[in-house]
N, C-alpha and C positions, 0 to 999 in steps of 0.2 A: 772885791769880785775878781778872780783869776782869769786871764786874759787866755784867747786859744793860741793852743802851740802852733809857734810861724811853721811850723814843717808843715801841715796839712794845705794841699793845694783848693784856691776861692773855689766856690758853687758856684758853677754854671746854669741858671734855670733854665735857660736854650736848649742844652744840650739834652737836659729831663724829659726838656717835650719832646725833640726830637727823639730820642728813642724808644720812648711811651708810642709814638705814633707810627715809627717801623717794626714793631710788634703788629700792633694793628692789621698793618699793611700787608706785611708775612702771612695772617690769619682769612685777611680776605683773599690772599693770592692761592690758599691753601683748599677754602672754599670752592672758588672758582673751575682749580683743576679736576676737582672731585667732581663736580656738577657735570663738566664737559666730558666726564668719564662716565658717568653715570646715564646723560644722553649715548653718546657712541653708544653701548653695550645695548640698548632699548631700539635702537637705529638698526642693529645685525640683528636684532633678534624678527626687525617689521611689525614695532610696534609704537604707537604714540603715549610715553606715558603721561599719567592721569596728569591734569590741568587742576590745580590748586583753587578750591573758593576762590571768588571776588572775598576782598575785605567785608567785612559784616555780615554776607549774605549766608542762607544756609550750604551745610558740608553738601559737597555730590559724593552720589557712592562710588566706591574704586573699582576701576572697570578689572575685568577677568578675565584673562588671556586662555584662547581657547584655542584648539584647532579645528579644520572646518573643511567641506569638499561641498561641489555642489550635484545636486538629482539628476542623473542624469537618465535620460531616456534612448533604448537601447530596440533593435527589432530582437525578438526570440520566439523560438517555436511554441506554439502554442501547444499545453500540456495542461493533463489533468491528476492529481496524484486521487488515490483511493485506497481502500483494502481490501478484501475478500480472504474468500478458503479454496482450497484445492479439495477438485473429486475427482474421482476413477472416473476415466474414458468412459468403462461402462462397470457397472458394479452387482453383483447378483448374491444372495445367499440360497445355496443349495437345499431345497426342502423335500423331503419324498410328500406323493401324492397319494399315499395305502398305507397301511398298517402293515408292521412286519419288522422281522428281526435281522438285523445286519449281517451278512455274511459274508463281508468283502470287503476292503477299506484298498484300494487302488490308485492310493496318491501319498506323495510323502508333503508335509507343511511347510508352506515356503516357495515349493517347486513352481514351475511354470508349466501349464498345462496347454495346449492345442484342444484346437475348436473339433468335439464329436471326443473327445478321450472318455473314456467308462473312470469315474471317480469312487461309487459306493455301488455294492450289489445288495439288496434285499433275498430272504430265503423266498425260493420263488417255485417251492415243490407243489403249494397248493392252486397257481396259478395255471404250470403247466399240466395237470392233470385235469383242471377244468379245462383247458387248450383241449388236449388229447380228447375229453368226453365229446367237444365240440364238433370237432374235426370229425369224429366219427360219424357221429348224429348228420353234419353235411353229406358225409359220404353215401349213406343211405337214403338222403333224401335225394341226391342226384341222380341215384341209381333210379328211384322208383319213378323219378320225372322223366327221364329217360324212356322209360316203358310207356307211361300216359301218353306224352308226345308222339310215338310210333304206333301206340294204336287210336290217336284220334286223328291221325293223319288218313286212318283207314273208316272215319268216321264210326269206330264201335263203342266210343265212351263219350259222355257229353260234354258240352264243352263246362259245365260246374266241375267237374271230376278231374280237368283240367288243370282248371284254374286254381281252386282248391291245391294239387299239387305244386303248381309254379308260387303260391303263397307260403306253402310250407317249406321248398326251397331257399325262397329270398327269408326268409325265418333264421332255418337253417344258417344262412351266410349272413347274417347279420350278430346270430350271435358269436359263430366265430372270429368278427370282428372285434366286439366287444370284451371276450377273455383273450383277444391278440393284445389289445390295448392293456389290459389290466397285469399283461408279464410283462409286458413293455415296460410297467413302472414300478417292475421290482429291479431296474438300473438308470444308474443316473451318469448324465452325461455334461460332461463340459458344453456351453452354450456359444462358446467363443473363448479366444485366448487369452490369457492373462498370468495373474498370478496367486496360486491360492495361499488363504490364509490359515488359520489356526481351526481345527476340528473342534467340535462338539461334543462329540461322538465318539464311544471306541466301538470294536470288533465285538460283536453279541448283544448288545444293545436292543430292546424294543421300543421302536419310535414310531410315532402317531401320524397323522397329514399336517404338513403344516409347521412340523419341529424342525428348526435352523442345524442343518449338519458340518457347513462350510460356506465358506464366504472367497467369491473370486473377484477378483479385482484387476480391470484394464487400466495399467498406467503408463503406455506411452500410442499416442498423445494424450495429456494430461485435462483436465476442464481446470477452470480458474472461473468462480461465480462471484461479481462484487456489483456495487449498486453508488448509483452514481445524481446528483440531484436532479432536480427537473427542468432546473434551467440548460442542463445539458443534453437533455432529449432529443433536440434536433442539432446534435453536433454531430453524438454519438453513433458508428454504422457497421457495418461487418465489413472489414478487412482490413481497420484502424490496428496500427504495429503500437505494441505494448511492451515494457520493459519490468521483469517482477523481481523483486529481493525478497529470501527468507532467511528466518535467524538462523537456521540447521547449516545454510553456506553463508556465511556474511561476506566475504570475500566476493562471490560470483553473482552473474546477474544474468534471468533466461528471458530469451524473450520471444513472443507469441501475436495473435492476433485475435482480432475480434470476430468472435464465429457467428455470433445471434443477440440480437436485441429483442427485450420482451415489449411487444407493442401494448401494453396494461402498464400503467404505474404503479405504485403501491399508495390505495389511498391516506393508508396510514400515516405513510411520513414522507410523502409526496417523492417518492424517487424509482428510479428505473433500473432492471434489473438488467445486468450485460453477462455475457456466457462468452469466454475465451480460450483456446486451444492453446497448451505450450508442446512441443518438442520435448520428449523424454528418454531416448536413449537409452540415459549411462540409470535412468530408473533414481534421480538422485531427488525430487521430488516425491512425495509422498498425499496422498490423500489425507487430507485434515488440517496442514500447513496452512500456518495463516503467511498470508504473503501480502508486502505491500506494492503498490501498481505504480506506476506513470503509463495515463496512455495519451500518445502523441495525436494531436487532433487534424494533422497533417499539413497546417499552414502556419504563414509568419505572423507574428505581430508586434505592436509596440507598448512597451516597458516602462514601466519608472524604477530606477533601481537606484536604491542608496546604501554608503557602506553598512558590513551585518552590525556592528558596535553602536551604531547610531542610536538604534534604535531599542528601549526599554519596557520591559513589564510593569504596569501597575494594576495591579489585580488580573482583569480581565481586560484593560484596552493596552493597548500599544503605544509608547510616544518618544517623540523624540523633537529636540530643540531645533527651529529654526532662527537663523539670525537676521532682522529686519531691523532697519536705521540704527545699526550701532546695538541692538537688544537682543538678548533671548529669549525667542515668543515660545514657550513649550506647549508642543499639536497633540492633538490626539489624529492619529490613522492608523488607517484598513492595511495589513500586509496581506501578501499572495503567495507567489512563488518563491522560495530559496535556493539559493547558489552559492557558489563557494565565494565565502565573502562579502557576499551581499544579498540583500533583500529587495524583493518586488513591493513596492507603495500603490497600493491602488486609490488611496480617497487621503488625503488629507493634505496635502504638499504640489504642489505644480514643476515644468521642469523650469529647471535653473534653477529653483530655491538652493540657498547656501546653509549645510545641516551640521552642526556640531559636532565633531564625531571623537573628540578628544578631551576632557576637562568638563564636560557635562556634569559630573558626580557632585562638585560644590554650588553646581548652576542652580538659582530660582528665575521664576516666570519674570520675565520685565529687567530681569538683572542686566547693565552696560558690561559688552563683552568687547577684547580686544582681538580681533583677526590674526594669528601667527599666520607667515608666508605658507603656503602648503603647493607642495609642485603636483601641477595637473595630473587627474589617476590617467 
């Protein structure tokens, strides 16, 4: 058996363990740093992380760091949003009252016309010649009343011969009234100011009673007709200041007042019908505009208002997560009024609740959340 070369220095087994065991050592010290790095960083962020099962017992689930603000409750003016349409001040379509053929067309389309202006003339030859037959036929009969009068004054005609005359008289002047009024309505006249619109009609034209020729139209001040529920009936009153947007300006906003309230509801869909005046000027509002409303109810009140992100669509209800003992309870509530940024809560949350307003997307109901620091809104 061949003996080990004296060159090779003895085995130390001491020194094996010893250094088997600052390996070790190294490895836990390596441990150690990582862990205390791993709290700090969970410390800046203002959060506790998750707490590891007890030995044997079942996993808990890993909580979910969210962000969070709480409801706060706010005084604001009390308002009501709605919709309506815009009508002419006042609106008319020009119709003649006779038979007869246009001979006159006295307006250009478009224009604005003054209250008593002559717009359309009818041929009106067969009118005035019934006038003239009229007039005459009086003329003759005043003469002859003239004469009965003066001699029954003298007692030589009776009083039947009289009378009989004074009836043929008022005859007489009744029917010159009558063909007065019938030339009268071979012209038509502006009924008030405005602005007319688009003819029917040209020049020579035979139109009947009753056939639409023109259409005038009063548009400053404006109407605004929209309808409002029933629980607002006794809010609602005339001289409540209204503010209106329509798509044609989206930029600008008019605003008017409440001219008249309909004291009738509508049985049908239980709501109440409100009639309001705007300022129109520059004529920049138009008849037929749908316009949407806010109108101020004139006093303060109080709010629950939470950020607008908070809160989510599922189908038809509203919800949004509050956080109770450490959990995500997901609510279903009533929103109201919008703002920039946030939303009015009327039913489902109280103030102070703390509302998730960040990290909600991987949230379930009941899920352990973790509160990140969030600086007061």
């Amino acid at each position: 058996m061949a003996c080990p070369p004296s060159h090779l220095p003895p085995i130390n087994p001491f020194g094996i363990i010893l250094h088997f065991m600052m390996k070790k050592l190294l490895g836990v010290l390596v441990l150690c740093v990582a862990v205390f790095f791993a709290w700090h960083w969970f410390s800046r962020l203002g959060v506790n992380p998750a707490v590891a099962p007890a030995a044997g017992g079942p996993p808990k689930m890993m909580s979910l760091p969210v962000k969070a603000a709480p409801a706060r409750r706010e005084k604001v003016s009390a308002k009501i949003e709605a919709v309506g349409d815009l009508l002419a001040g006042e609106s008319v379509v020009l119709r003649p009252e006779i038979v007869g053929r246009i001979s006159a067309i006295r307006f250009e389309e478009g224009q604005k016309a003054k209250t008593g202006d002559l717009l359309v003339e009818l041929n009106a030859e067969e009118q005035r010649s019934a006038y003239a037959q009229t007039q005459a036929a009086l003329n003759l009969e005043e003469e002859s009343f003239k004469r009965i009068r003066d001699v029954r004054a003298k007692n030589l005609v009776s009083q039947q011969q009289y009378d009989e005359s004074l009836a043929r008289l008022q005859n007489a002047q009744a029917l010159l009234e009558r063909d007065r009024v019938r030339l009268a309505r071979t012209q038509l006249f502006a009924p008030f100011d405005g602005i007319l619109g688009l003819r029917q009609v040209s020049l020579g034209d035979y139109v009947s009673p009753g056939q639409a020729l023109v259409n005038l139209e009063s548009v400053d001040p404006i109407k605004l007709d929209f309808k409002l529920a029933e629980k607002y009936a006794s809010k609602v009153a005339k001289g409540l200041k209204l503010e209106v947007s329509v798509d044609a300006w989206p930029d600008r906003v008019f605003r008017g007042e409440v001219q008249a309230v309909d004291p009738r509801l509508d049985e049908a869909t239980r709501t109440v019908k409100v009639r309001a005046r705007l300022p129109n000027p520059d004529l920049a509002l138009k008849p037929g505009m749908f316009a949407r409303i806010v109108l101020d109810l004139g006093h303060l009140r109080e709010a629950l208002f939470v950020p607008e992100q908070a809160v989510q669509a599922k189908g038809s209800t509203s919800m949004l997560f509050r956080i109770v003992d450490g959990k995500a309870v997901l609510s279903p509530v009533k929103t109201g009024e919008r703002r920039s940024g946030s939303v009015e809560i009327t039913e489902g949350i109280k103030d102070g609740d703390w509302i998730v307003i960040d990290g909600q997307i991987k949230l379930r109901d009941g899920m352990p959340v973790i509160q990140l620091k969030q600086d007061a809104p």
